[in-house]
C-alpha positions as CSV (number, residue, x, y, z in Angstrom):
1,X,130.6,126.1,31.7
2,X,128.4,122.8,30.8
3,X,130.6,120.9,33.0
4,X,129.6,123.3,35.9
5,X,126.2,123.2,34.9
6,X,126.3,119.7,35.2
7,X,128.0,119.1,38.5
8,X,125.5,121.8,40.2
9,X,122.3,119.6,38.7
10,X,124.2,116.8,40.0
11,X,124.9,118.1,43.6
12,X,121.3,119.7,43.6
13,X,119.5,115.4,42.9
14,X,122.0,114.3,45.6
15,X,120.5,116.7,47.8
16,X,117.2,116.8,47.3
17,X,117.4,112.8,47.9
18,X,119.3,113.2,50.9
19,X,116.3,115.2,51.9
20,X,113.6,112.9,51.0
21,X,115.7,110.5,52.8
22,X,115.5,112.2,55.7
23,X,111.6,112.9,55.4
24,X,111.0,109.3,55.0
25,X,113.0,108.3,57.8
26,X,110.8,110.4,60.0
27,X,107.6,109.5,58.7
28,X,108.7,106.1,59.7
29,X,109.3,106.9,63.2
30,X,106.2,108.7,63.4
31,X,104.2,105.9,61.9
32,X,106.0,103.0,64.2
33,X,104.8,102.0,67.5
34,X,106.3,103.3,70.6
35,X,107.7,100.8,72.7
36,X,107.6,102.4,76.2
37,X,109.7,100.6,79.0
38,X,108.3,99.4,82.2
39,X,107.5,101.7,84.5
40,X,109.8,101.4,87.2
41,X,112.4,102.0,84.8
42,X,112.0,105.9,84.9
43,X,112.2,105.3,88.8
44,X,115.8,105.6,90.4
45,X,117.6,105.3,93.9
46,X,119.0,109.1,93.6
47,X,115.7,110.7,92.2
48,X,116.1,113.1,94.7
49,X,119.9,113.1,95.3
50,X,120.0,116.5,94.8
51,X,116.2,118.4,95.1
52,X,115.5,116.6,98.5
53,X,118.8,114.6,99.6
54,X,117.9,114.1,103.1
55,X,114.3,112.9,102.5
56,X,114.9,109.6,103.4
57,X,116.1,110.5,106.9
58,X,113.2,112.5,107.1
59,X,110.8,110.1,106.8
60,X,112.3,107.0,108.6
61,X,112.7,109.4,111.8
62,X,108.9,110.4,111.6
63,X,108.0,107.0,111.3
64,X,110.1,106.2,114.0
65,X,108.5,108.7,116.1
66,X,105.0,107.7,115.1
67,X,105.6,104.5,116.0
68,X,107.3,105.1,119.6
69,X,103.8,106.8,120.4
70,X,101.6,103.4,118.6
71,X,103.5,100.3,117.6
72,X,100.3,99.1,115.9
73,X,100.7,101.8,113.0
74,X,103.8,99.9,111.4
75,X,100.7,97.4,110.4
76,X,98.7,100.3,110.0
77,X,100.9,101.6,107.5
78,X,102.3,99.0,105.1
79,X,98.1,97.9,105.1
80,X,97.8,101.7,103.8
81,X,100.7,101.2,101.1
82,X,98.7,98.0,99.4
83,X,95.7,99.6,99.4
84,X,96.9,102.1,97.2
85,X,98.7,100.3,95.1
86,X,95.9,97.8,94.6
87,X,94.0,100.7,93.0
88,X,94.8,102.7,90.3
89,X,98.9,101.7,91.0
90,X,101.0,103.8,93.6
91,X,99.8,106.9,92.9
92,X,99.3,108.2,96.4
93,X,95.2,108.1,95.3
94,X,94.1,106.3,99.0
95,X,95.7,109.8,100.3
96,X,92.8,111.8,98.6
97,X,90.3,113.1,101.2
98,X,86.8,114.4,99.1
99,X,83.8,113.0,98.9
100,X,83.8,110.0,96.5
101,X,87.3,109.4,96.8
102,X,88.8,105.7,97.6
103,X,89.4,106.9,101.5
104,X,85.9,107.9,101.6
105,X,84.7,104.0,100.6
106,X,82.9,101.7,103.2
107,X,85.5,98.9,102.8
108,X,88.7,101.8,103.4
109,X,86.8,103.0,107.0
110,X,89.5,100.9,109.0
111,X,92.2,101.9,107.1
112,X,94.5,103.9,109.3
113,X,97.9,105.7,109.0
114,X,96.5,109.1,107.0
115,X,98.1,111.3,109.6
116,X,101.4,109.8,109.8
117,X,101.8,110.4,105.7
118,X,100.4,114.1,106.6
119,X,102.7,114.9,109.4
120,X,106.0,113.6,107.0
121,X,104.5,115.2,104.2
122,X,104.3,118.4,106.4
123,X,107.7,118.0,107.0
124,X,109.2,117.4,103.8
125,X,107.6,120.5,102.7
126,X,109.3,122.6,105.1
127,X,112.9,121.3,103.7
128,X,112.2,120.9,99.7
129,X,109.0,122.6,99.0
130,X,107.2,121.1,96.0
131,X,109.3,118.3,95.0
132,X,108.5,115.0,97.3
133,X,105.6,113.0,96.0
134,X,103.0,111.6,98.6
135,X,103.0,108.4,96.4
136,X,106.8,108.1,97.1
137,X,106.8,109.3,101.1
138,X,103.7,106.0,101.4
139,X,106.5,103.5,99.7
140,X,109.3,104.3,101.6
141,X,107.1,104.7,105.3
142,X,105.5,101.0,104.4
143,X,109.4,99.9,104.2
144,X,110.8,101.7,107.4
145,X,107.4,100.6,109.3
146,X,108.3,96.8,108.4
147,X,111.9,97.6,109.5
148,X,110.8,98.9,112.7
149,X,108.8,95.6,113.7
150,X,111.6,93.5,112.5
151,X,111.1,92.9,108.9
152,X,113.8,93.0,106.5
153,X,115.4,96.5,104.6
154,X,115.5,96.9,101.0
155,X,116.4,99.8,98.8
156,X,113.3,102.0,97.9
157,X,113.5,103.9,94.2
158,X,111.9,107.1,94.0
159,X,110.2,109.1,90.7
160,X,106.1,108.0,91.4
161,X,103.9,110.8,90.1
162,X,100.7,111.2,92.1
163,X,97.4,110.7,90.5
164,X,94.4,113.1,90.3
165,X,91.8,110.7,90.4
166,X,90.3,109.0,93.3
167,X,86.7,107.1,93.0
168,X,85.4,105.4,95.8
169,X,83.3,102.4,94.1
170,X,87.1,100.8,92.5
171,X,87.8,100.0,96.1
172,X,85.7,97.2,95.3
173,X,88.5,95.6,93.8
174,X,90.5,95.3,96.7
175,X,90.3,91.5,99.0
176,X,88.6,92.1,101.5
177,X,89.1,88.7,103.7
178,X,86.6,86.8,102.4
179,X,87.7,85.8,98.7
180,X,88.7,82.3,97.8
181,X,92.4,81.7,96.7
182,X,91.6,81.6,92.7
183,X,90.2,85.4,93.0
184,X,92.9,86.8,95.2
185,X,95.5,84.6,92.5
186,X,94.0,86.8,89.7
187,X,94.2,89.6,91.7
188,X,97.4,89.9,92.5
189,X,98.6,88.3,88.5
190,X,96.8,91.5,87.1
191,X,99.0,93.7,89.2
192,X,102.0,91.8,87.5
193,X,102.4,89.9,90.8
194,X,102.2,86.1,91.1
195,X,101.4,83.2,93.5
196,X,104.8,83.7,95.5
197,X,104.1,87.3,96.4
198,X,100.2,86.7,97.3
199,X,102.0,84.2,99.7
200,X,105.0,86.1,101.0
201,X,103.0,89.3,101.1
202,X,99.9,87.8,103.0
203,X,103.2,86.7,105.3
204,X,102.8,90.8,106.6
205,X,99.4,89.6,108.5
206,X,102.3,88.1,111.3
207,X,101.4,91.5,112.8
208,X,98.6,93.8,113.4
209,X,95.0,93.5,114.1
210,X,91.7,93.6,112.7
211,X,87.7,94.3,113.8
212,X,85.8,91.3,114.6
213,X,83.2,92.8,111.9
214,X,85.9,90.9,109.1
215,X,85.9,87.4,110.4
216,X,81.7,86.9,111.3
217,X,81.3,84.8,108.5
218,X,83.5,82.0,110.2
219,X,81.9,82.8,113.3
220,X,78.1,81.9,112.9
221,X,78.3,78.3,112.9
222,X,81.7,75.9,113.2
223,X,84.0,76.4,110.1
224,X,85.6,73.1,109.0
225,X,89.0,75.8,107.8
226,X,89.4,76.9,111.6
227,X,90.1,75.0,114.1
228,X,87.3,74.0,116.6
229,X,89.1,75.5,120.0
230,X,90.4,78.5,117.5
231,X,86.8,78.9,116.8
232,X,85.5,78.9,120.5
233,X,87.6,81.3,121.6
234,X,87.1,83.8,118.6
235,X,83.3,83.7,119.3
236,X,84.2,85.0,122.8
237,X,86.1,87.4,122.2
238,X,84.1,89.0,119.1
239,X,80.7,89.6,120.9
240,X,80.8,92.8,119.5
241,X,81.6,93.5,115.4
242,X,83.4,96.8,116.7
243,X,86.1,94.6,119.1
244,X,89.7,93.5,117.7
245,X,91.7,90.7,117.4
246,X,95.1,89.5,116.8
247,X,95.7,88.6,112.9
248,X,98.6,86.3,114.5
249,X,97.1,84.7,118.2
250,X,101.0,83.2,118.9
251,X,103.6,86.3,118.6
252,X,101.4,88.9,117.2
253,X,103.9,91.5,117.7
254,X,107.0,89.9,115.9
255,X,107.7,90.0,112.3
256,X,108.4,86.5,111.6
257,X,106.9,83.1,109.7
258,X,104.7,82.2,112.7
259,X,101.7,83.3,110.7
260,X,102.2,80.2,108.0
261,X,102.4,78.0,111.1
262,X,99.0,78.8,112.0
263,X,97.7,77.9,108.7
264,X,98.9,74.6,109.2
265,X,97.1,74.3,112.2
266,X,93.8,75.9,111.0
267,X,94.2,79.2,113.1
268,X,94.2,81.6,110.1
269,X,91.9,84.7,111.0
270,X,90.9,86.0,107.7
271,X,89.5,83.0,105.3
272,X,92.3,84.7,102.9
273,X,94.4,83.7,104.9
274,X,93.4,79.9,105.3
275,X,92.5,79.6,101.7
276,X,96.4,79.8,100.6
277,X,96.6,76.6,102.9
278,X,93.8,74.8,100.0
279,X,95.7,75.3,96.9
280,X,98.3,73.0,95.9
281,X,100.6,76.6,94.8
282,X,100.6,78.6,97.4
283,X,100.4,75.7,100.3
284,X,103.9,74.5,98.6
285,X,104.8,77.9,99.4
286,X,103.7,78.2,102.9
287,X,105.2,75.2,103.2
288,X,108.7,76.5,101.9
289,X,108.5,79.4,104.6
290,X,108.7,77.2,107.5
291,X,111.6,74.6,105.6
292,X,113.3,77.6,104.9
293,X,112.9,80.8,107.4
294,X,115.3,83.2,105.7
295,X,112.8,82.8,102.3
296,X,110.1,84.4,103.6
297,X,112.3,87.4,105.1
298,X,114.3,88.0,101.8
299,X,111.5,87.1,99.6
300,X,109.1,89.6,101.2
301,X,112.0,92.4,100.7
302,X,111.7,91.5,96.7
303,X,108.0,91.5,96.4
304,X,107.4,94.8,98.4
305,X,109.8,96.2,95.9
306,X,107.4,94.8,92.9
307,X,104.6,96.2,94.8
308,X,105.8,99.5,95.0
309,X,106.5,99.5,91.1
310,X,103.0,98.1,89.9
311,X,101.3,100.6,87.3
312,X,103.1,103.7,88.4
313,X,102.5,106.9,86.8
314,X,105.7,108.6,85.5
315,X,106.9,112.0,84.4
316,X,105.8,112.6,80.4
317,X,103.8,109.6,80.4
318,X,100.6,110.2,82.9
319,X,98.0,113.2,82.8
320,X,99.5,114.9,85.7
321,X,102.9,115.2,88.0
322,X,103.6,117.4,91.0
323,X,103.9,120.3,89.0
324,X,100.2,120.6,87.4
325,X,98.7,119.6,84.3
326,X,100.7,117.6,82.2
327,X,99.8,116.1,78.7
328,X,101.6,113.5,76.7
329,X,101.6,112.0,72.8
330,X,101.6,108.4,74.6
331,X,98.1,109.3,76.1
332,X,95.1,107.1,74.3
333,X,93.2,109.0,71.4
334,X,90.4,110.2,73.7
335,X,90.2,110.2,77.8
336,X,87.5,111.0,80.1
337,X,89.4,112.4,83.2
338,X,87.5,113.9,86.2
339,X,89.1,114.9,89.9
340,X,90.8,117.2,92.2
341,X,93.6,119.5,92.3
342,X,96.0,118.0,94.7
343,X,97.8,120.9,96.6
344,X,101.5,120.5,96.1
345,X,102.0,120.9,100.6
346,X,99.7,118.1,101.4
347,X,98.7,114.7,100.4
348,X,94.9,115.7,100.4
349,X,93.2,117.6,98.2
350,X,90.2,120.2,98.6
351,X,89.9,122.1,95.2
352,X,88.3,120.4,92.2
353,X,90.5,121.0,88.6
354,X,88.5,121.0,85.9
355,X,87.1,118.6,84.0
356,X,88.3,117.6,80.9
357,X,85.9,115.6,78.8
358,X,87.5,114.6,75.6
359,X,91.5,114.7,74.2
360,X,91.8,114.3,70.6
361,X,95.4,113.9,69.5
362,X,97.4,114.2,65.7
363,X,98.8,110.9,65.8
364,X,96.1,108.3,67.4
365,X,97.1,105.2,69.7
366,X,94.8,103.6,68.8
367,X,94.4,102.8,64.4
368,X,91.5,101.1,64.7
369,X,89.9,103.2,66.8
370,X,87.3,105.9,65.1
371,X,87.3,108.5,67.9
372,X,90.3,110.4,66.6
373,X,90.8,113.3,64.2
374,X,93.7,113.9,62.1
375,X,95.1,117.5,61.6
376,X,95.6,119.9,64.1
377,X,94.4,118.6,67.7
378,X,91.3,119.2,69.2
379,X,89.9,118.8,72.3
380,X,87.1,120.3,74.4
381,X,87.1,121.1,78.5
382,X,83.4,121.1,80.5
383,X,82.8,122.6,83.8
384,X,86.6,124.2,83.7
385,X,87.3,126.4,86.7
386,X,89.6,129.1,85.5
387,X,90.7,130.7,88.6
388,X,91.9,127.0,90.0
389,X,93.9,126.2,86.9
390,X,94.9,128.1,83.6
391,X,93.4,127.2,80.7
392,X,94.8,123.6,79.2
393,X,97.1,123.7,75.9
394,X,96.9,121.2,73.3
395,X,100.3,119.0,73.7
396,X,101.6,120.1,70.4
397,X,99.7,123.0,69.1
């Protein structure tokens, strides 16, 4: 009887310190940092294999069709793609039509392209409702439209979440043809990008056009960066601001690496576009375009694709998906979020959600930071419309 008495105590310790074990082990994982993978990890080539498998063939034939009626919309388009990813990451936030929004800015009025992402979007809506993002349908138009003029293909991955918030005054960001090579180098580095793809990418200004408004600057007296006949003739032909010219005066139409041999030559339009031709970098590059023609084409394939993947917003990881509200334990200890609800069967939006002011979460991002609670999670919502969207829940309540 002892001896049973004494194998149950012992089988009871080994337990209980398997147990404790197992609560450390968790407590652990709780208190380590998340390591979270880059984001176009969580994007993939089949994302909608089977929701939407014929999306793809969807959009390149209303591209196509777009583009039979106005061949200068392939510009249009891929100009439309780097604008959004130049703010706030491809999120599809460019597409957002309300007052305030980044389509709404002064610098985004020549932007052009918003109905050719409306009429896919329309589309793709009548075959898979709810499940195409407009964030996705921008990346893979910009890559059929640069097919279409002669550019090269590349594989486009699918999975971007579109954002909620849109604010006019963070255009500001963008280049907007005047900026000297250093501020369009850091630019492009804090979008993970580097001097190769400011070069290859500024290689997409071989087509399209732009308003004479851009380029008055160079215009008011002689500009030792263009060349003096160059120059002449630009002054004729931009009498008015409203009037547009060629971004490449030799083949304007062709997608090819005549638009580095202009630099040599002085004939850049936009002073971004000379000033790659004054920095030791990026002229060695422009330089390696024209040693090497079959660079520029392959290398422009690889940095679209980088383009397309800078700070994307990804499913369990960003406020909000195509499905609504979403909140996440990777979110910082407390967010100020304001925007509009983006309807699900269009890329713009007309119904504000509601505002939520402050998030406080159980298990903080941030240590050091002194805006969190511990305990059970708090959080407060201002100026909430409760017929638009039901009432928010606490990620872990």
């Amino acid at each position: 009887m002892k001896l049973c008495v004494f194998f149950a105590f012992l089988l009871n310790a080994r337990l209980l310190e398997s147990i404790d074990l197992q609560v450390q082990s968790l407590k652990a994982i709780k208190q380590a940092p998340k390591v979270l993978l880059p984001a176009s990890n969580y994007l993939s080539f089949t994302y909608y294999l089977n929701s939407c498998p014929g999306v793809e063939g969807i959009i390149q034939e209303k591209v196509k069709a777009w583009f039979r009626k106005d061949y200068t919309l392939a510009a249009s388009i891929i100009r439309l793609h780097f604008h959004d990813c130049a703010v706030r990451g491809c999120d599809g936030s460019i597409l957002l039509n309300h007052p305030g929004s980044e389509r709404r800015a002064k610098s985004s009025r020549t932007l052009r392209g918003f109905e050719v992402i409306d009429d896919i979007k329309a589309e793709v809506e009548r075959r898979c409702r709810r499940t195409v993002s407009c964030a996705d349908i921008l990346t893979a138009a910009a890559r059929d439209a640069t097919v279409l003029v002669g550019g090269p293909f590349w594989e486009v991955t699918f999975g971007r979440k579109d954002g909620r918030i849109s604010i006019a005054k963070e255009v500001d960001i963008v280049p907007q043809g005047h900026e000297n090579v250093t501020t369009l180098i850091e630019f492009f580095r804090a979008k993970g990008l580097n001097e190769l793809d400011l070069v290859i990418l500024s290689g997409s200004h071989t087509i399209g056009r732009t308003s004479c408004y851009s380029i008055l600057h160079r215009l008011a007296k002689p500009d030792p960066t263009l060349d003096i006949k160059y120059w002449k003739n630009l002054r004729k032909k931009c009498r008015r601001g409203w009037n547009l010219v060629e971004l490449d005066i030799t083949i304007p139409k062709a997608f090819d690496t005549a638009y580095y041999s202009n630099l040599q030559k002085k004939w850049g339009l936009l002073s971004t576009d000379e000033t790659l031709y004054s920095n030791e970098i990026t002229a060695a590059f422009v330089n390696a375009t024209l040693s090497q023609p079959s660079l520029f084409e392959n290398q422009f394939a690889a940095s679209m694709v980088k383009l397309g993947n800078v700070q994307i917003l990804k499913l369990k990881s960003d406020f909000f998906d195509n499905r609504g509200p979403r909140l996440s334990i990777f979110t910082p200890d407390a967010v100020s979020v304001g925007g509009e609800k983006r309807s699900r069967e269009s890329c713009k939006s007309t119904k504000i959600i509601q505002k939520i002011k402050f998030f406080y979460f159980k298990y903080p991002r941030n240590q050091g930071s002194n805006d969190h609670q511990y305990g059970q999670p708090t959080y407060r919502i201002t100026q909430a419309d409760q017929a638009l969207t039901p009432p928010l829940k606490p990620p872990y309540a």
